[in-house]
C-alpha positions as CSV (number, residue, x, y, z in Angstrom):
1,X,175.2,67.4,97.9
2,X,175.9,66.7,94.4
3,X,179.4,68.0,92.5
4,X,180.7,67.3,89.5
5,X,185.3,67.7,89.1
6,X,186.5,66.2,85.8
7,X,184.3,63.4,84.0
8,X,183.3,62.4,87.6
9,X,179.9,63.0,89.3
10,X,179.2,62.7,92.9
11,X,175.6,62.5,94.6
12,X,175.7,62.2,98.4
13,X,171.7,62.3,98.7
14,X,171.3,59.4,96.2
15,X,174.4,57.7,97.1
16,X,175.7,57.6,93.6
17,X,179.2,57.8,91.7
18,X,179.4,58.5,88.2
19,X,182.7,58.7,86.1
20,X,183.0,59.3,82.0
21,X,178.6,58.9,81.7
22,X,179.0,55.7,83.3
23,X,177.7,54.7,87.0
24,X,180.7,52.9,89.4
25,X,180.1,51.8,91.9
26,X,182.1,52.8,95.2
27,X,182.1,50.6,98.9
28,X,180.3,51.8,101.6
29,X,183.7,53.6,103.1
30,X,185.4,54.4,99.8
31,X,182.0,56.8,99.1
32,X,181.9,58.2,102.7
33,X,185.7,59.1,102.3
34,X,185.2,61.0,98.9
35,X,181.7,62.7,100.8
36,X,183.8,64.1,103.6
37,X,186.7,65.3,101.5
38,X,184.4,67.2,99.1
39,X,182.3,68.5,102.5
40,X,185.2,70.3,103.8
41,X,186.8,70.7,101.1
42,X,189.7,72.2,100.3
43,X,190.3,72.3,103.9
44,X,192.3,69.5,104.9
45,X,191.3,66.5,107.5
46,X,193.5,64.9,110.0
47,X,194.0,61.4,109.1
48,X,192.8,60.5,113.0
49,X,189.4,62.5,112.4
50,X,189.1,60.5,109.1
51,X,189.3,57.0,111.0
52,X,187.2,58.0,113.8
53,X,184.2,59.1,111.3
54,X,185.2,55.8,109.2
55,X,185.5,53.6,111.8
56,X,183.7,55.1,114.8
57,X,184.4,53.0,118.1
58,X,186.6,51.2,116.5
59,X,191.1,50.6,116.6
60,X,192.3,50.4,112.7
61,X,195.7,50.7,111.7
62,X,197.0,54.1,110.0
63,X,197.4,51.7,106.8
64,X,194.0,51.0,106.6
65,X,193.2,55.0,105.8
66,X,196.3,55.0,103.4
67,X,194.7,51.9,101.5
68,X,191.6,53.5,101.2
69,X,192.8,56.5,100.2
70,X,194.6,54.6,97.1
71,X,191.3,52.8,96.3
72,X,189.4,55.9,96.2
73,X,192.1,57.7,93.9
74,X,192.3,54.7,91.3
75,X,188.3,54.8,91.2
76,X,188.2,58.5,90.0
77,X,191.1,58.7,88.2
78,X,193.9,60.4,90.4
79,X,197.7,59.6,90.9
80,X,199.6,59.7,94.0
81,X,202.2,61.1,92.3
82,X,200.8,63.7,89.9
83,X,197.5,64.0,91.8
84,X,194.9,66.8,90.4
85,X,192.2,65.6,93.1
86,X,193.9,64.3,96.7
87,X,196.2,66.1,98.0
88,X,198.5,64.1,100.6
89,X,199.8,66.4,104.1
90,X,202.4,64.3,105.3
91,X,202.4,63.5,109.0
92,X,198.9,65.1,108.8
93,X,195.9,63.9,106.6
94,X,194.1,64.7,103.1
95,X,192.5,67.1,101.6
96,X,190.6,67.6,98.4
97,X,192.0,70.2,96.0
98,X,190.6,69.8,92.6
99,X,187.8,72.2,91.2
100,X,184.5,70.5,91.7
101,X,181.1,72.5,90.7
102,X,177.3,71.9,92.4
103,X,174.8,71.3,90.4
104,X,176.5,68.5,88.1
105,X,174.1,66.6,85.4
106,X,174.5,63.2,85.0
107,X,172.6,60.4,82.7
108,X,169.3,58.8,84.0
109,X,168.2,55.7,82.4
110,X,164.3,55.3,81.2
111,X,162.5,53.5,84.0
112,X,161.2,50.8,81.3
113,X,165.3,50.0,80.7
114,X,165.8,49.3,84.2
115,X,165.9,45.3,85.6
116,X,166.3,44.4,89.6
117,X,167.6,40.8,90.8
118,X,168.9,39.4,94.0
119,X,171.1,36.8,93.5
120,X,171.2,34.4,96.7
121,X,173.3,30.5,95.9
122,X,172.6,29.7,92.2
123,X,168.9,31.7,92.5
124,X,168.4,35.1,90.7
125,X,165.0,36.4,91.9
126,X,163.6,39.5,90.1
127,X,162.3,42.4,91.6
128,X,158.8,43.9,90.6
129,X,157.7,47.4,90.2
130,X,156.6,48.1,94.0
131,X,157.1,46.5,97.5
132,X,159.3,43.3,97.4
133,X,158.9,41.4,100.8
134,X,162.3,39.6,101.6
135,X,161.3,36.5,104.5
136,X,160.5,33.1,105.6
137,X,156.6,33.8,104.2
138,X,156.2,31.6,101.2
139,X,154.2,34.5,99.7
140,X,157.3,37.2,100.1
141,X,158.9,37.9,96.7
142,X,162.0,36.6,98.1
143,X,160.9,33.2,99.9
144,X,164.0,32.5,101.9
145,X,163.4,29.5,104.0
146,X,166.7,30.0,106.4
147,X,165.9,30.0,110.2
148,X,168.2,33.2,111.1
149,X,165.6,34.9,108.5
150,X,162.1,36.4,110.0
151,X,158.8,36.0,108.1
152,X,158.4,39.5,106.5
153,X,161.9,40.1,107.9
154,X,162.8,43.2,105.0
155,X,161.5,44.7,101.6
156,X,162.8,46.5,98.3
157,X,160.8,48.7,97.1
158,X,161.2,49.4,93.4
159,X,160.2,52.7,91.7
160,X,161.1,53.0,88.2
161,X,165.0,53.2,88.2
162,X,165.9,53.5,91.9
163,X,165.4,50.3,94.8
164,X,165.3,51.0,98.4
165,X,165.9,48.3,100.7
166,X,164.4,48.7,104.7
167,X,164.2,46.6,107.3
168,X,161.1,45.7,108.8
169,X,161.8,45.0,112.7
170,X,163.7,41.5,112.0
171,X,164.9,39.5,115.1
172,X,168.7,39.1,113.1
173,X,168.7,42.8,111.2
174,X,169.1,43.7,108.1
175,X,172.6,44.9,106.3
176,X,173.9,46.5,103.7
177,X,177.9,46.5,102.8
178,X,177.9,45.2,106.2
179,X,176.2,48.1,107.9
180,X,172.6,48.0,109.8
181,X,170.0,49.0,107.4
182,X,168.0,51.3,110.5
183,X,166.5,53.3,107.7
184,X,165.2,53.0,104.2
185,X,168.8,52.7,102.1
186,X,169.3,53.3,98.7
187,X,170.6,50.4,96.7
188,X,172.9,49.8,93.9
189,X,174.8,47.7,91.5
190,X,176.7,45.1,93.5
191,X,175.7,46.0,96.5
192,X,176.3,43.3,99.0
193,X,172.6,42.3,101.4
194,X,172.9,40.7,104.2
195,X,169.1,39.6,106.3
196,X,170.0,37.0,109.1
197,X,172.6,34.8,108.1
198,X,171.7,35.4,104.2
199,X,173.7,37.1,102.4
200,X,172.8,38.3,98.6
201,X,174.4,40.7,95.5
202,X,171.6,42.8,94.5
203,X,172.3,43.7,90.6
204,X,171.0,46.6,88.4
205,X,170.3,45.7,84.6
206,X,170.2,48.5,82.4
207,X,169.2,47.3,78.3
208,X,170.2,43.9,79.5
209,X,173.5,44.8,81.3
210,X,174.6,45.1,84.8
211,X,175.8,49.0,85.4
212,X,178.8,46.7,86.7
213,X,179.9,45.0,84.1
214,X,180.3,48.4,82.4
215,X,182.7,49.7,85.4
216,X,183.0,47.6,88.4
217,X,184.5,48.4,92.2
C-alpha cells in the first residue's frame, strides 16, 4: 500500500516514510500505527483494538497509545488541536481523516549514491554490494567475536539502494527495533540491530550523508 496526503508519502510494502522529498524515519510502532489508520481509513479504530494489534499479548497503559499517537502526529506534521490528519473520538479511539491518494511518487536515490555501515562500539563496518554475513566466522563481513553471537548467525544483503537483514537459524535470534527478524526485513536509516547480545545502528549514506541527519525520529 503506498499513499501520499500532504508532502507526506507512505509505503507499507517497503516500509518507508517520506515527508517534504526527504526520507524520516518512523519506530517500528509509530509506522504500524500510521499503516493501520490509513488501512481502515476514515473509519475509526477503538483505542483497545489499536493496543492489542500494537502490543499483542501484552498489558500497556491507555497513555502509552495517547503518546504514540502524539509522536506519530509531530512526525507528519499534524496538531492535536487543529488536526488535518488524526482525528481524536473521545472515550473511543482514532481515526484517519485527511485526503490521502494511492499511487504516490517519491524520490529514489542512484544506487552508486548510496553507502551501508553498521556501527557496533567505536567500529563502523561497511557493507558491500551483495550478501554481508554477520557472525563469530572471522571471514563474515561483520566478524563479531561475542559468545551470545553464532558463526554465520545473520546477513544483509545489499542491492543497489535497499539492505535486507535475515536471520540465518541463530541460537540467540536476530532483531530489529526489538522485534524477531523471522523473515527477510527491510532496513533503514537508524534502525536499531540486535544479533545475540549485540546490538548495532545500521546507517544509510546518501552523497555522503546519513538520510538521518537530514530528518531524524
Amino acid at each position: 500500500m503506498r499513499l501520499g496526503f500532504d508532502d507526506c508519502v507512505f509505503d507499507g510494502d517497503t516500509r518507508e516514510f517520506f515527508r517534504g522529498g526527504t526520507a524520516v524515519h518512523l519506530p517500528v510502532k509509530t509506522f504500524r500505527l500510521l499503516e493501520l489508520l490509513l488501512e481502515t481509513r476514515p473509519r475509526a479504530i477503538p483505542k483497545e483494538k489499536l493496543m492489542e494489534a500494537l502490543w499483542p499479548g501484552v498489558f500497556v497503559a491507555e497513555g502509552n497509545l495517547a503518546r504514540l499517537v502524539a509522536e506519530l502526529r509531530e512526525s507528519i506534521g499534524d496538531d492535536a488541536h487543529e488536526s488535518r490528519f488524526i482525528r481524536t473520538i473521545h472515550g473511543f479511539g482514532y481515526a484517519f481523516t485527511g485526503e490521502a491518494e494511492p499511487g504516490a511518487s517519491f524520490p529514489r536515490p542512484a544506487a552508486a549514491d548510496s553507502v551501508f555501515k553498521l556501527i557496533w562500539r567505536d567500529r563502523e563496518i561497511a557493507l558491500r554490494e551483495g550478501e554481508n554475513i554477520l557472525g563469530r566466522e572471522r571471514a563474515a563481513a561483520a566478524w563479531i567475536d561475542v559468545h551470545s553471537v553464532s558463526r554465520h548467525h545473520a546477513r544483509i544483503v545489499v542491492s543497489g539502494d535497499t539492505a535486507t537483514l535475515e536471520d540465518l537459524g541463530s541460537k540467540n535470534g536476530t532483531f530489529l527495533e526489538g522485534e524477531a527478524v523471522t523473515t527477510p526485513r527491510p532496513l533503514r536509516d537508524g534502525d536499531r540491530v540486535r544479533i545475540g547480545t549485540v546490538e548495532m545502528t545500521f546507517r544509510r549514506y546518501l552523497g555522503g550523508v546519513s538520510t538521518e541527519s537530514v530528518l531524524s525520529r
